[in-house]
ChimeraX commands (.cxc) that place a marker at each C-alpha (Angstrom):
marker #1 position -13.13,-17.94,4.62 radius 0.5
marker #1 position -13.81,-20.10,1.65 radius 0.5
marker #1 position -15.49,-23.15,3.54 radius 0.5
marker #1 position -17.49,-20.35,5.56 radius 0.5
marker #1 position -18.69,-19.40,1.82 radius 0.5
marker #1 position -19.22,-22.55,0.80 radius 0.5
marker #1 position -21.31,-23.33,3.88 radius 0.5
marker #1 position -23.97,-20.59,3.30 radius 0.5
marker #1 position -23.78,-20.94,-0.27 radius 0.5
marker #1 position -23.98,-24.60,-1.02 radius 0.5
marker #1 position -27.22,-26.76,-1.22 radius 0.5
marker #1 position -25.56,-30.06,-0.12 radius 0.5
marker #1 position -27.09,-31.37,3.07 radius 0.5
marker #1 position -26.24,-29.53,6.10 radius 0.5
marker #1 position -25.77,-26.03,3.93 radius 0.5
marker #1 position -28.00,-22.95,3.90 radius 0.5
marker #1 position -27.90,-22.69,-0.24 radius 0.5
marker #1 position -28.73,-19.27,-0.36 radius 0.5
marker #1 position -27.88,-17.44,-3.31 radius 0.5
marker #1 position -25.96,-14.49,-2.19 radius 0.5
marker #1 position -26.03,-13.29,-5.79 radius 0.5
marker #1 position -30.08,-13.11,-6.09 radius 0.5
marker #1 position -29.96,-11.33,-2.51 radius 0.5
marker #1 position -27.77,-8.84,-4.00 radius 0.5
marker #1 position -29.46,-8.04,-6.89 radius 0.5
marker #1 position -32.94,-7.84,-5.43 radius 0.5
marker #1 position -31.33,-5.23,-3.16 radius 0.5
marker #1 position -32.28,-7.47,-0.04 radius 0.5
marker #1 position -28.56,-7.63,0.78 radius 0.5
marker #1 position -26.36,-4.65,0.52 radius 0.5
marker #1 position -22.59,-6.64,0.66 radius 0.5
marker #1 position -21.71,-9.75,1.58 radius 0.5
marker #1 position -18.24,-9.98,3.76 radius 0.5
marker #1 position -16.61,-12.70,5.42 radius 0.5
marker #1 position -15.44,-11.87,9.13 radius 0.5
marker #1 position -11.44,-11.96,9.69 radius 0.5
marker #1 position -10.05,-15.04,11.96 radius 0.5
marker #1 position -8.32,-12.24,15.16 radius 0.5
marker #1 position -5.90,-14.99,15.89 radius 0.5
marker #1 position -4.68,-15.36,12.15 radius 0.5
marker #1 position -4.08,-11.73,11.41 radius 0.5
marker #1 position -2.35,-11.38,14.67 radius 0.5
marker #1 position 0.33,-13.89,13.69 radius 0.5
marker #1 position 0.25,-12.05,10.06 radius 0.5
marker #1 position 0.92,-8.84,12.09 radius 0.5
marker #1 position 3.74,-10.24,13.61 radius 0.5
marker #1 position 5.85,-11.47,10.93 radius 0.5
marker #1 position 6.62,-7.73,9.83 radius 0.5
marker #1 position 9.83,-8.62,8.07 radius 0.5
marker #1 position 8.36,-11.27,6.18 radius 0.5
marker #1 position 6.10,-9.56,4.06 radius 0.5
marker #1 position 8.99,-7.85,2.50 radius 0.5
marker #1 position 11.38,-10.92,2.15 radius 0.5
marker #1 position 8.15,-13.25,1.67 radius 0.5
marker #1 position 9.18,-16.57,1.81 radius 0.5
marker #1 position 7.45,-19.48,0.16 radius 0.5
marker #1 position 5.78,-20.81,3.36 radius 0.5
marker #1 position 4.68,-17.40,4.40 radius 0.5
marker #1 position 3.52,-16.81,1.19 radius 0.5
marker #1 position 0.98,-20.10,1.22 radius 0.5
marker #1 position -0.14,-18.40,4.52 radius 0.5
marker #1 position -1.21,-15.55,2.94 radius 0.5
marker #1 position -2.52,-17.07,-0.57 radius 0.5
marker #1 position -4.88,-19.74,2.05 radius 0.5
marker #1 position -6.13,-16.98,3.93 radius 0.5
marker #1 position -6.86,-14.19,1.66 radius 0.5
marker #1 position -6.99,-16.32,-1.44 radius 0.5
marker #1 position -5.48,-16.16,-4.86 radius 0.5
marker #1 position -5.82,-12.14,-5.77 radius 0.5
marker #1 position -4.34,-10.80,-2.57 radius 0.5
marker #1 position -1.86,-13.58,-2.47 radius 0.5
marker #1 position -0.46,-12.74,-5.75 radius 0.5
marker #1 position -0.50,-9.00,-5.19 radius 0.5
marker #1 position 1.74,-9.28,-2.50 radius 0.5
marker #1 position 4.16,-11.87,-4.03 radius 0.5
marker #1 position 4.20,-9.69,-6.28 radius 0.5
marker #1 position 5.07,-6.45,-4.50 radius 0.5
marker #1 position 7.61,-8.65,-2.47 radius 0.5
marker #1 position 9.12,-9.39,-5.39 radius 0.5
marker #1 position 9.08,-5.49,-6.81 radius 0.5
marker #1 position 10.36,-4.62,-3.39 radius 0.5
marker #1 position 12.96,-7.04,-3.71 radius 0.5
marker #1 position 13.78,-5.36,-7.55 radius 0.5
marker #1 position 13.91,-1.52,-6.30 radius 0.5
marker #1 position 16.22,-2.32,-3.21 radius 0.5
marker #1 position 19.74,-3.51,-4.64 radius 0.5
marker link #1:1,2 radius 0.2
marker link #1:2,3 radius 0.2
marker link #1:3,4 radius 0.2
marker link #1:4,5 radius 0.2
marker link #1:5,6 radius 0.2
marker link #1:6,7 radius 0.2
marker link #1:7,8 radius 0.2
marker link #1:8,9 radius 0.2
marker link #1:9,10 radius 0.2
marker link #1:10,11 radius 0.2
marker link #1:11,12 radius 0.2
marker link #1:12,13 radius 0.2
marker link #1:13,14 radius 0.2
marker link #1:14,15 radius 0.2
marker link #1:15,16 radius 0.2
marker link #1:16,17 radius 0.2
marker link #1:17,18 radius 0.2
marker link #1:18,19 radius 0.2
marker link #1:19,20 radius 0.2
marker link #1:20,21 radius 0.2
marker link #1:21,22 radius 0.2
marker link #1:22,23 radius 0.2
marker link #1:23,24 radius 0.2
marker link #1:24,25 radius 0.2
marker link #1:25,26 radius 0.2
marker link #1:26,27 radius 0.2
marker link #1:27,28 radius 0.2
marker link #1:28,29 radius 0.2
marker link #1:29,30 radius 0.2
marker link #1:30,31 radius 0.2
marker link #1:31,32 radius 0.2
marker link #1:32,33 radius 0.2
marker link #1:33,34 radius 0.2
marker link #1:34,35 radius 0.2
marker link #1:35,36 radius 0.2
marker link #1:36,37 radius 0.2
marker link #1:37,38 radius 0.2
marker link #1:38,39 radius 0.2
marker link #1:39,40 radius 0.2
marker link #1:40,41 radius 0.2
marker link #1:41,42 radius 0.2
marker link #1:42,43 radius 0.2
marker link #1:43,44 radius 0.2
marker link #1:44,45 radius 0.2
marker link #1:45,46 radius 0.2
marker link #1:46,47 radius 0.2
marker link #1:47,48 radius 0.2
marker link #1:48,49 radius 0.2
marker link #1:49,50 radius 0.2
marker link #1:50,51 radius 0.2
marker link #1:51,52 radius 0.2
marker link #1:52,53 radius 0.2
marker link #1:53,54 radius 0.2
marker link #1:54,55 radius 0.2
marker link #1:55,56 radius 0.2
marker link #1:56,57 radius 0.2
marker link #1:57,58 radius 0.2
marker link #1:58,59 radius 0.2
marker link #1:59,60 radius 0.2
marker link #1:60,61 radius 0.2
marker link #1:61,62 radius 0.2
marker link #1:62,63 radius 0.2
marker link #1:63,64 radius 0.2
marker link #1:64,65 radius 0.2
marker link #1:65,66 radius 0.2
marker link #1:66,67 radius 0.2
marker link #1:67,68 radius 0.2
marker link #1:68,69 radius 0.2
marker link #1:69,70 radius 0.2
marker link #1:70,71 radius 0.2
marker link #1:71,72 radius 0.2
marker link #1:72,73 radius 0.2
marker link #1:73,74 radius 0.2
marker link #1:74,75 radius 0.2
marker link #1:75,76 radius 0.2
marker link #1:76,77 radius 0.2
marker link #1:77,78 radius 0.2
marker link #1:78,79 radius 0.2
marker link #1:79,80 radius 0.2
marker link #1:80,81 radius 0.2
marker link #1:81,82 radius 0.2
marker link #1:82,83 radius 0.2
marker link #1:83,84 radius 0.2
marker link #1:84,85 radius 0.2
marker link #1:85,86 radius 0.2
view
C-alpha cells in the first residue's frame, strides 16, 4: 500500500507526483483509498487464532500491511485480550 502511495505521489522519474492533498482540498477528489491485496487478507482471515495470541511474526504481517496505527491497535488489544483472560 505504501509503495502504491508513493508511486502516485512522488515526482521522481517514473511517478505521477500528484498531490493528493491539493486534489482534496480543491474538492476535485472526494477520498483517496488504497485497494486491499485479496490474497493477503485471505491468509489474514485464516490465521483466526492468531490475532488473539499475536505472535511477533504475525504481528510484522499486520504492522507491513496496514501500517503502524492499525498494527499497534491490535498489538495492543492482543495484549488487553491477553490481560482480561487469566
Amino acid at each position: 500500500i505504501s509503495i502504491i502511495h508513493r508511486i502516485v505521489t512522488s515526482k521522481d522519474k517514473d511517478c505521477a507526483g500528484i498531490n493528493i492533498g491539493k486534489l482534496l482540498h480543491d474538492g476535485e477528489l472526494l477520498s483517496y483509498f488504497p485497494l486491499h491485496d485479496a490474497n493477503t487478507i485471505a491468509e489474514l482471515k485464516m490465521k483466526k487464532l492468531q490475532w488473539f495470541l499475536m505472535p511477533e511474526e504475525f504481528a510484522n504481517k499486520i504492522h507491513n500491511y496496514f501500517g503502524d496505527r492499525i498494527g499497534f491497535y491490535f498489538l495492543f488489544m492482543a495484549f488487553y485480550w491477553k490481560w482480561l483472560v487469566p
